[in-house]
C-alpha positions as a Markdown table, in Angstrom:
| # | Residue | x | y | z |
|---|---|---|---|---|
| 1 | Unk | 100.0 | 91.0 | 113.0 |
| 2 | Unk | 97.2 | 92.0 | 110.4 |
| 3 | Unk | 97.0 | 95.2 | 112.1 |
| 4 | Unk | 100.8 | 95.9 | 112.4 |
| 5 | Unk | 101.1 | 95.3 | 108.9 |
| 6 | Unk | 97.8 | 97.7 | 108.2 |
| 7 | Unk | 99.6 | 100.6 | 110.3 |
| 8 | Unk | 102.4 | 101.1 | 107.7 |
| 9 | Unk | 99.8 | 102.5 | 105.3 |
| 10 | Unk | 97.6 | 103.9 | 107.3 |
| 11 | Unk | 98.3 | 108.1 | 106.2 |
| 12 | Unk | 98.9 | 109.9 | 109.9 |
| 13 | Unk | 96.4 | 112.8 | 110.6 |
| 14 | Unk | 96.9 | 115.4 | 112.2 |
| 15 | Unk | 100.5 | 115.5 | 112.8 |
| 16 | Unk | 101.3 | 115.2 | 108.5 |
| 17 | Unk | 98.7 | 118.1 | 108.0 |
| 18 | Unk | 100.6 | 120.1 | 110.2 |
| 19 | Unk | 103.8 | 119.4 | 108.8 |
| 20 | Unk | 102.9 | 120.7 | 105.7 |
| 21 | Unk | 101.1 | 123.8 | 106.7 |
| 22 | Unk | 104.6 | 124.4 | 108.5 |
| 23 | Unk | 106.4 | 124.1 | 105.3 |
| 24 | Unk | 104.2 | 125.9 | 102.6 |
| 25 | Unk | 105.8 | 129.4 | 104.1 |
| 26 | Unk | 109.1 | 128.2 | 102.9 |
| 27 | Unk | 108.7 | 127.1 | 99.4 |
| 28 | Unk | 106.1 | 130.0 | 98.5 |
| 29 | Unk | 107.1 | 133.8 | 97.5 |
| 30 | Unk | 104.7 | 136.9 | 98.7 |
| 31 | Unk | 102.9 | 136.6 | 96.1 |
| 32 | Unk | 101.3 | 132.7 | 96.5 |
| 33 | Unk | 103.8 | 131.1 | 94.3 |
| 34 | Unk | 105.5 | 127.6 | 95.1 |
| 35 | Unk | 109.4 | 127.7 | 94.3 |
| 36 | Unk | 110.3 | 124.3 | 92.5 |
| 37 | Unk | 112.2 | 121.8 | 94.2 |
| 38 | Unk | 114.4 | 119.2 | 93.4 |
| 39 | Unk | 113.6 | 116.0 | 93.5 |
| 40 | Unk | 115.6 | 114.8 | 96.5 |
| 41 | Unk | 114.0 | 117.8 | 98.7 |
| 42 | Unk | 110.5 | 116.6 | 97.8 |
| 43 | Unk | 111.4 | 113.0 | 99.3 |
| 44 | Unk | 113.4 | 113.9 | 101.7 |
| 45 | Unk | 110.4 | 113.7 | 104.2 |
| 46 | Unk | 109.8 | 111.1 | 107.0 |
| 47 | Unk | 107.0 | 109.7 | 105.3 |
| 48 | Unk | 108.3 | 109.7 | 102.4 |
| 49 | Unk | 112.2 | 108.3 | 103.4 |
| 50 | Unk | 110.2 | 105.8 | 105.3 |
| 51 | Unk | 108.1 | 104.2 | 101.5 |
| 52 | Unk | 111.4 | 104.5 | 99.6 |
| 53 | Unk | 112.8 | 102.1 | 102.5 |
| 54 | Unk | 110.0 | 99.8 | 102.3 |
| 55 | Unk | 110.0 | 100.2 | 98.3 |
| 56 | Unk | 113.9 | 98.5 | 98.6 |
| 57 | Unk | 113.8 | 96.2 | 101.0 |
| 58 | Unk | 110.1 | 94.7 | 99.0 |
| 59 | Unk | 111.6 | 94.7 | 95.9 |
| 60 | Unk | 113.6 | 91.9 | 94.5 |
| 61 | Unk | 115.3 | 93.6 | 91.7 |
| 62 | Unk | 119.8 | 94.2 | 92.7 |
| 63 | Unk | 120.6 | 98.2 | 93.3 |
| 64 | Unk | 121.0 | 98.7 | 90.0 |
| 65 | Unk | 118.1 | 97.9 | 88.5 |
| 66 | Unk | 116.4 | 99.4 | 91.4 |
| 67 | Unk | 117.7 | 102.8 | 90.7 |
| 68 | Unk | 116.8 | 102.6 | 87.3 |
| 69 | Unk | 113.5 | 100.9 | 87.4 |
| 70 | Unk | 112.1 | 101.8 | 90.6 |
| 71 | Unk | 113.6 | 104.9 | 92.2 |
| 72 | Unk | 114.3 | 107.2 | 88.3 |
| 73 | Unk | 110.3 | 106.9 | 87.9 |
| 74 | Unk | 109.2 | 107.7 | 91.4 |
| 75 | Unk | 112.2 | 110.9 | 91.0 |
| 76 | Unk | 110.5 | 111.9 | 87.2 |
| 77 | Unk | 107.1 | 111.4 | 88.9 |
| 78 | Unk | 107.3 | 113.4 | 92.5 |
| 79 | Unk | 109.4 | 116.5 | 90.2 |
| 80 | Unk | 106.1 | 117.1 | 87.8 |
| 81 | Unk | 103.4 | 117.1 | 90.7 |
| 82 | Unk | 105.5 | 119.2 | 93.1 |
| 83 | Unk | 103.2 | 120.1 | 96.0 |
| 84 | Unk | 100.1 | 119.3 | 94.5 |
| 85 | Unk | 97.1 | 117.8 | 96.7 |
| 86 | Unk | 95.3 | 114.4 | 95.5 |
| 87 | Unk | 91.9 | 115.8 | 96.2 |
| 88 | Unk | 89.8 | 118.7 | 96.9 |
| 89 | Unk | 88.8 | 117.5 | 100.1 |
| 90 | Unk | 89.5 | 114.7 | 102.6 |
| 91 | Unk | 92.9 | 112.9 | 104.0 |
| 92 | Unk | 94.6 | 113.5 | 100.5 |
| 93 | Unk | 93.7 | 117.1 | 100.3 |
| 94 | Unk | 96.7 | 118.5 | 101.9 |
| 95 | Unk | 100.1 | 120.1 | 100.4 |
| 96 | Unk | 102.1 | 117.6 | 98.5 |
| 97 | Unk | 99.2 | 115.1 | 99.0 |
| 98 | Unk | 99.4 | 113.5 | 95.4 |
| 99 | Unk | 102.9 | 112.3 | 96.4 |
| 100 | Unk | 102.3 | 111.1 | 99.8 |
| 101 | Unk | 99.4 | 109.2 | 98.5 |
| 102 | Unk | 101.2 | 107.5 | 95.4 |
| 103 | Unk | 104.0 | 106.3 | 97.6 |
| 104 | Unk | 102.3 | 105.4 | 100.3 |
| 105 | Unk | 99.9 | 103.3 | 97.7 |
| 106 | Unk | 102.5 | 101.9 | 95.7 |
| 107 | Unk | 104.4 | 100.8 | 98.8 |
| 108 | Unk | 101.8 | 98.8 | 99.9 |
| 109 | Unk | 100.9 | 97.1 | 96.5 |
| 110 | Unk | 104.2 | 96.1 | 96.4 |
| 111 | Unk | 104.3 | 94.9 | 100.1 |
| 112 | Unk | 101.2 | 92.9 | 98.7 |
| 113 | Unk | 102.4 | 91.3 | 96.0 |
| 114 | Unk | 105.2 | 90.2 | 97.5 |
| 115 | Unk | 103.3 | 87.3 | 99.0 |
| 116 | Unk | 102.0 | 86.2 | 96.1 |
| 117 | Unk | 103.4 | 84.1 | 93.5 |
| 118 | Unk | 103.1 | 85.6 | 89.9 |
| 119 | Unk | 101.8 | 85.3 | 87.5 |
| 120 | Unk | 99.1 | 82.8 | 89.1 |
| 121 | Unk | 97.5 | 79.5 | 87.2 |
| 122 | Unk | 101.1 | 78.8 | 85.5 |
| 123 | Unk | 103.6 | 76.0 | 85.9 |
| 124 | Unk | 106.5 | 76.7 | 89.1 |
| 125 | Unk | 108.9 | 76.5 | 86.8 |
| 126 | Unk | 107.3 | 79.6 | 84.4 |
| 127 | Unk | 106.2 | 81.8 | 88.0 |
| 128 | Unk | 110.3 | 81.1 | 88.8 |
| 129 | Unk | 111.2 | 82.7 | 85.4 |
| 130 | Unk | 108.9 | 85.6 | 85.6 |
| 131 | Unk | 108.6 | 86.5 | 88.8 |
| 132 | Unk | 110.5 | 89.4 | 88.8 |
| 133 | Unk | 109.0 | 91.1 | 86.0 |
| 134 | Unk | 105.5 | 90.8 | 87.0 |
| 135 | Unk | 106.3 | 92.3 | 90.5 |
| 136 | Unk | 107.8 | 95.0 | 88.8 |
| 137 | Unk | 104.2 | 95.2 | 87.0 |
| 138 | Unk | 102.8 | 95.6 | 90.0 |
| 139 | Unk | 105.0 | 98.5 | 91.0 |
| 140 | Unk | 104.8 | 100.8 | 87.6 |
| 141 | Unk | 100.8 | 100.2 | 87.5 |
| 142 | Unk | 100.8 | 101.3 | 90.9 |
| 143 | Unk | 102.8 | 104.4 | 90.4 |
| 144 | Unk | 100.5 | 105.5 | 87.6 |
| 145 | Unk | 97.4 | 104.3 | 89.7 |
| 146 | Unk | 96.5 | 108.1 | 90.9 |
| 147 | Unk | 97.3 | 109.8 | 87.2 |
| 148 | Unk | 93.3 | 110.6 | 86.9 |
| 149 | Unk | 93.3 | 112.9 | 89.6 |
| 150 | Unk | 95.5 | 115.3 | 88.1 |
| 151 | Unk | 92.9 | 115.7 | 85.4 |
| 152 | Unk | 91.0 | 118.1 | 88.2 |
| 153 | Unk | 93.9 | 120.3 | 88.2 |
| 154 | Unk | 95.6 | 123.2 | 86.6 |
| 155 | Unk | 98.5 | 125.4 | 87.1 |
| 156 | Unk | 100.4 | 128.5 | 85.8 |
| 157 | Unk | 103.8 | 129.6 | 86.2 |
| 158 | Unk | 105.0 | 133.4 | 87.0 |
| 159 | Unk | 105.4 | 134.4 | 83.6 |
| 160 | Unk | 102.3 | 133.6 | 83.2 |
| 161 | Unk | 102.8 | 130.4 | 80.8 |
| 162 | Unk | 99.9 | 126.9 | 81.6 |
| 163 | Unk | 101.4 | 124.6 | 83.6 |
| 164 | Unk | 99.6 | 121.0 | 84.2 |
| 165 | Unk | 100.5 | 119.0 | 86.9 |
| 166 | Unk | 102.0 | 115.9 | 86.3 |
| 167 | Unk | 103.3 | 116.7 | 82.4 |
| 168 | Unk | 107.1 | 118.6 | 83.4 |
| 169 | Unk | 108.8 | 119.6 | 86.5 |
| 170 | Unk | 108.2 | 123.5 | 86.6 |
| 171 | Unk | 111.2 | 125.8 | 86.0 |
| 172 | Unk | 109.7 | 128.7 | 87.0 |
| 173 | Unk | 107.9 | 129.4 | 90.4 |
| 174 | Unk | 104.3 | 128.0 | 90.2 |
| 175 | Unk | 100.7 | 128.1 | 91.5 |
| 176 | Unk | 97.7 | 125.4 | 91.4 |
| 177 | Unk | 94.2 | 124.9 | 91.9 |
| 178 | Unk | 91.1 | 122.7 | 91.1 |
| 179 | Unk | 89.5 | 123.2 | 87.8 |
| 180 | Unk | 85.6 | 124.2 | 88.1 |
| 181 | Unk | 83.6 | 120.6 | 87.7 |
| 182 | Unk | 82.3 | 121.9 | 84.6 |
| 183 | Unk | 85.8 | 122.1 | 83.0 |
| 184 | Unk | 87.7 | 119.1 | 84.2 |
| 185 | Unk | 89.7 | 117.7 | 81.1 |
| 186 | Unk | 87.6 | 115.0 | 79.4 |
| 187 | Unk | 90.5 | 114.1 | 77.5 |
| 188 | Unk | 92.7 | 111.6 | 79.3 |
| 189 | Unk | 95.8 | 111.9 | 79.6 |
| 190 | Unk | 96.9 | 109.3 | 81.9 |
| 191 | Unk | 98.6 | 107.0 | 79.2 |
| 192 | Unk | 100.9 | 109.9 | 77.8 |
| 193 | Unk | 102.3 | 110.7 | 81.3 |
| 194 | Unk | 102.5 | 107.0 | 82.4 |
| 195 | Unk | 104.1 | 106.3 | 79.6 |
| 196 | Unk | 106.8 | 109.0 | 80.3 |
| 197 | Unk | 107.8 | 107.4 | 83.4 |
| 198 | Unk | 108.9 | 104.2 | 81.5 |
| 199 | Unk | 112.5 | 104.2 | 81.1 |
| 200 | Unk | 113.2 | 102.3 | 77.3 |
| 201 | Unk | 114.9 | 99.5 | 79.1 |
| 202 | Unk | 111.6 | 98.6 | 80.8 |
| 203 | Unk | 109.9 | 98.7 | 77.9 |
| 204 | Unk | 112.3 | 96.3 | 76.3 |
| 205 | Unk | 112.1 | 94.3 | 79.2 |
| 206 | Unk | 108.3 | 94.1 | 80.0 |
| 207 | Unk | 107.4 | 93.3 | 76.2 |
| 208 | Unk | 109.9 | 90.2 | 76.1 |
| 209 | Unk | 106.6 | 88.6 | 78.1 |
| 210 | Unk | 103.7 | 89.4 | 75.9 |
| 211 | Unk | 100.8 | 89.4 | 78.6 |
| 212 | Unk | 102.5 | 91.4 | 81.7 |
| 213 | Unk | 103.0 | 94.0 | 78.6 |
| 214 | Unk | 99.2 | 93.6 | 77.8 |
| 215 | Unk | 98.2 | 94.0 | 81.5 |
| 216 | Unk | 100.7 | 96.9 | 82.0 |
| 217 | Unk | 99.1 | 98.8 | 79.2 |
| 218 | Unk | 96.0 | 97.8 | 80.0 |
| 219 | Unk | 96.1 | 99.2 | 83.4 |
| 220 | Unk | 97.8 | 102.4 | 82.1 |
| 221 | Unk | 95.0 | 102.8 | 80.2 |
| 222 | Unk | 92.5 | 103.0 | 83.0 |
| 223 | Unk | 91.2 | 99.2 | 82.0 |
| 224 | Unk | 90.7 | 95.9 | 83.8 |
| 225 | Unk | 93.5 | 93.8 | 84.1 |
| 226 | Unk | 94.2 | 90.8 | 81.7 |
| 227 | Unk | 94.8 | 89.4 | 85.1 |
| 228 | Unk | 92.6 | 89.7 | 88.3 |
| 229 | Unk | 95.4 | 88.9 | 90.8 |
| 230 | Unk | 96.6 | 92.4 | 90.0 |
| 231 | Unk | 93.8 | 94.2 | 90.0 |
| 232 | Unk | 92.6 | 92.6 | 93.6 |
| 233 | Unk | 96.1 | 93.6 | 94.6 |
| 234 | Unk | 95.3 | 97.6 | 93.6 |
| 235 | Unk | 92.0 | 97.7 | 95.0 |
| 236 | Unk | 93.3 | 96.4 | 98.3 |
| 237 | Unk | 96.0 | 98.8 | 98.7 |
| 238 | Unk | 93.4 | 101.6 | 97.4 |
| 239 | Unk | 91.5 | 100.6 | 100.6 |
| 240 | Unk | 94.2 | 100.4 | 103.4 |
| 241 | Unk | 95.3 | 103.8 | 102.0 |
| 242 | Unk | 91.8 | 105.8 | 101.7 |
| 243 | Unk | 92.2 | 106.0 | 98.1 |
| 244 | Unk | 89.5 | 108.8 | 96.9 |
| 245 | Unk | 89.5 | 106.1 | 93.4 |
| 246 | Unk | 88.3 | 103.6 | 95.5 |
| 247 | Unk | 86.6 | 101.0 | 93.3 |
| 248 | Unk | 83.7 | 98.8 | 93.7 |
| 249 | Unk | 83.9 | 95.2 | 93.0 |
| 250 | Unk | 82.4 | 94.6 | 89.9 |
| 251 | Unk | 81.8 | 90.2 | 89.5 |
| 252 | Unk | 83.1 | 89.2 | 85.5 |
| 253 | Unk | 80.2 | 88.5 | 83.1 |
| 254 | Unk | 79.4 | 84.8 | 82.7 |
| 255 | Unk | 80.7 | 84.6 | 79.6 |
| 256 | Unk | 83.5 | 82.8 | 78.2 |
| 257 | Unk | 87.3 | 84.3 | 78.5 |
| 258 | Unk | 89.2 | 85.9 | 75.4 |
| 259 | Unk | 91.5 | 83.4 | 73.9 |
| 260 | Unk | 94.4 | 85.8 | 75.4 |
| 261 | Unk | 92.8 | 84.6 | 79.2 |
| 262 | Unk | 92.5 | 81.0 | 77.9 |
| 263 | Unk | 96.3 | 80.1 | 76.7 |
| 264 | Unk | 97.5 | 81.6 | 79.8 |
| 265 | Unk | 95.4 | 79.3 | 81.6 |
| 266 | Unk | 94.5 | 82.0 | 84.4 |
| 267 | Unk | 93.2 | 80.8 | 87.8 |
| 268 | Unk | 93.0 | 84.4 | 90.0 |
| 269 | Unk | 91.9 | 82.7 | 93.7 |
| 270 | Unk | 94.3 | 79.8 | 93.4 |
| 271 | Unk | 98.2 | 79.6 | 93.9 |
| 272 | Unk | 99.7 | 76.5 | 94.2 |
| 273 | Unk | 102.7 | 76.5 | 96.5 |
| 274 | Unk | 105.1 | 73.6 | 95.4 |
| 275 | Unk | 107.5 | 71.5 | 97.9 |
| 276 | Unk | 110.7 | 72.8 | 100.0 |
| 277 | Unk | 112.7 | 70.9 | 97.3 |
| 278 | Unk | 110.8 | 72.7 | 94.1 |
| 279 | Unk | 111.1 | 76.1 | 95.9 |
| 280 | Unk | 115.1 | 75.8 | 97.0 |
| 281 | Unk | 115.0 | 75.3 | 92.6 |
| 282 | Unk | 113.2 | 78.3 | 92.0 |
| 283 | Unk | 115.2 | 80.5 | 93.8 |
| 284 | Unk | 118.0 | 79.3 | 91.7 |
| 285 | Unk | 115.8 | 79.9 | 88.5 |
| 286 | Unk | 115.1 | 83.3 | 90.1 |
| 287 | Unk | 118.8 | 84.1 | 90.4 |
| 288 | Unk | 119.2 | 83.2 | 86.8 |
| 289 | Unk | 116.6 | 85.7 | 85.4 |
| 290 | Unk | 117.9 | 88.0 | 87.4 |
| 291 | Unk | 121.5 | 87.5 | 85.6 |
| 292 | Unk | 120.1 | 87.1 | 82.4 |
| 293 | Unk | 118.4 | 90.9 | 82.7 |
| 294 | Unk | 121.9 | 92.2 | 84.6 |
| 295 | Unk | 123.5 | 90.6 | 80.9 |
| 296 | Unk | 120.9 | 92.4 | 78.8 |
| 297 | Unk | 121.5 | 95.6 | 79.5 |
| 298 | Unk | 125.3 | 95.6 | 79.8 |
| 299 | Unk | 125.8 | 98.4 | 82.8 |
| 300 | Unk | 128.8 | 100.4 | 82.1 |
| 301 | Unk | 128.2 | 102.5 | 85.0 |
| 302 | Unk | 129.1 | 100.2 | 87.8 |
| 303 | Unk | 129.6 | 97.0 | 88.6 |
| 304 | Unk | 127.2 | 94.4 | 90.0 |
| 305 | Unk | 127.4 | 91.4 | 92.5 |
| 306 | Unk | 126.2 | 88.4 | 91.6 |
| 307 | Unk | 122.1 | 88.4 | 93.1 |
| 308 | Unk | 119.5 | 86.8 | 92.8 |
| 309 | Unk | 117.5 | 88.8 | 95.4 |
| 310 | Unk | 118.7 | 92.4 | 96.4 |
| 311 | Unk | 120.7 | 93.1 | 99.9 |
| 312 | Unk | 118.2 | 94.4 | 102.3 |
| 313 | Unk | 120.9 | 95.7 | 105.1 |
| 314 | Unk | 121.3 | 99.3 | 103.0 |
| 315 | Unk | 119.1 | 101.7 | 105.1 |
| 316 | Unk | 117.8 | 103.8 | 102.1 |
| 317 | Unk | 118.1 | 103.3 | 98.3 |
């Protein structure tokens, strides 16, 4: 079962390489230039169809938050990188390999946290409340997981105008390639484009609990978690993937917490799972947080069932 489980993020070798080599001739002009493309061509791959499927049916938000929260930021993301490769060399090194990566690595944090209840070290009753926020956590700090790597690359369009991967979506046809490793940018920039990803409703949202806002910025920022949980979740899914920011384990100093750490009482390695009876209340708590959000941001848009987790028969969100 481990292994079934593993084989959904496990990047194919040969056969995706080849894919892409078949599809650079159609998106390039004679002279080594990339046509842009719109966001719905650029995931309308197998592998690619196949994490936004997983992404929907793992997450517990209703469509239309999922659209919003989940599906706008992967769209915003995969239209700035384009065809851009994750790393000079290796199994993230082909065309498009910065997207196939980041969706194949937030797919699986996702599918991780799932089977975890968050935040750990709290009372049922708070992890019933919450839940939902902190697994959509999990999701946007996995989406901006990857940012550094763009830091090794540059790009131009035709008119000649600087074009860096990851800021905009191109308007103009565009070429790539790895900086020199004497002039990688030193600067980071991860924060700014994370940040862009955010839609102001998650914002709003994420800051109305003060520590999943801490640890979200936190790990936008390229720092530890305020909560380990999260960070062991990242690092696993780095693994399973082949991540090239594979991270060692680095053991906490033995000294005492912040007082941030202390009032939330955080206890990474244990989850206490409460009776049938306790969990058949959470779900209903869980249903109403997840009518509570639906009433704070008022759709106009469209109209939404009553849920309390989403409807997993829909194919592809």
């Amino acid at each position: 079962m481990f292994e079934r489980f593993k084989s959904h993020f496990t990047r194919p070798p040969a056969p995706q390489k080849k894919s892409s080599e078949q599809k650079i001739s159609e998106v390039r002009d004679n002279g080594g230039y990339f046509w842009p493309q719109s966001t719905d061509t650029l995931l309308a791959t197998p592998l690619r169809r196949q994490c936004l499927q997983q992404l929907w049916q793992n997450s517990t938000l209703p469509e239309g938050l999922y659209q919003r929260f989940y599906l706008a930021p992967v769209k915003q993301l995969l239209g700035s990188v384009q065809q851009v490769p994750a790393a000079p060399e290796g199994d993230w090194s082909g065309r498009g390999g910065f997207a196939d990566l980041t969706m194949q690595f937030t797919t699986c944090a996702v599918r991780l946290a799932k089977g975890h209840l968050l935040p750990p070290g709290v009372a049922p009753e708070t992890q019933a409340v919450q839940s939902v926020l902190w697994q959509a956590v999990v999701f946007w700090a996995a989406l901006s997981y990857h940012l550094p790597l763009l830091r090794q690359l540059e790009g131009e369009l035709d008119d000649g105008h600087y074009w860096q991967p990851g800021v905009c979506i191109p308007d103009k046809p565009f070429r790539f390639r790895f900086r020199a490793p004497g002039n990688v940018l030193l600067v980071p920039q991860e924060l700014l484009l994370a940040a862009r990803l955010l839609p102001e409703e998650v914002i709003r949202w994420v800051m109305t609990v003060p520590e999943a806002w801490c640890c979200l910025i936190l790990h936008m920022n390229g720092n530890p978690s305020s909560l380990s949980l999260i960070d062991a979740l990242l690092q696993e899914a780095a693994e399973w993937v082949h991540s090239p920011l594979v991270k060692p384990v680095i053991s906490p100093p033995p000294v005492a917490e912040t007082d941030f750490d202390s009032e939330i009482d955080v206890v990474p390695e244990t989850i206490s799972i409460p009776p049938a009876n306790e969990m058949k209340s959470l779900s209903q708590s869980t249903s109403d947080d997840t009518q509570t959000l639906l009433s704070l941001f008022q759709f106009n848009d469209e109209a939404l069932p009553s849920i309390g987790m989403n409807k997993n028969d829909n194919d592809l969100k």
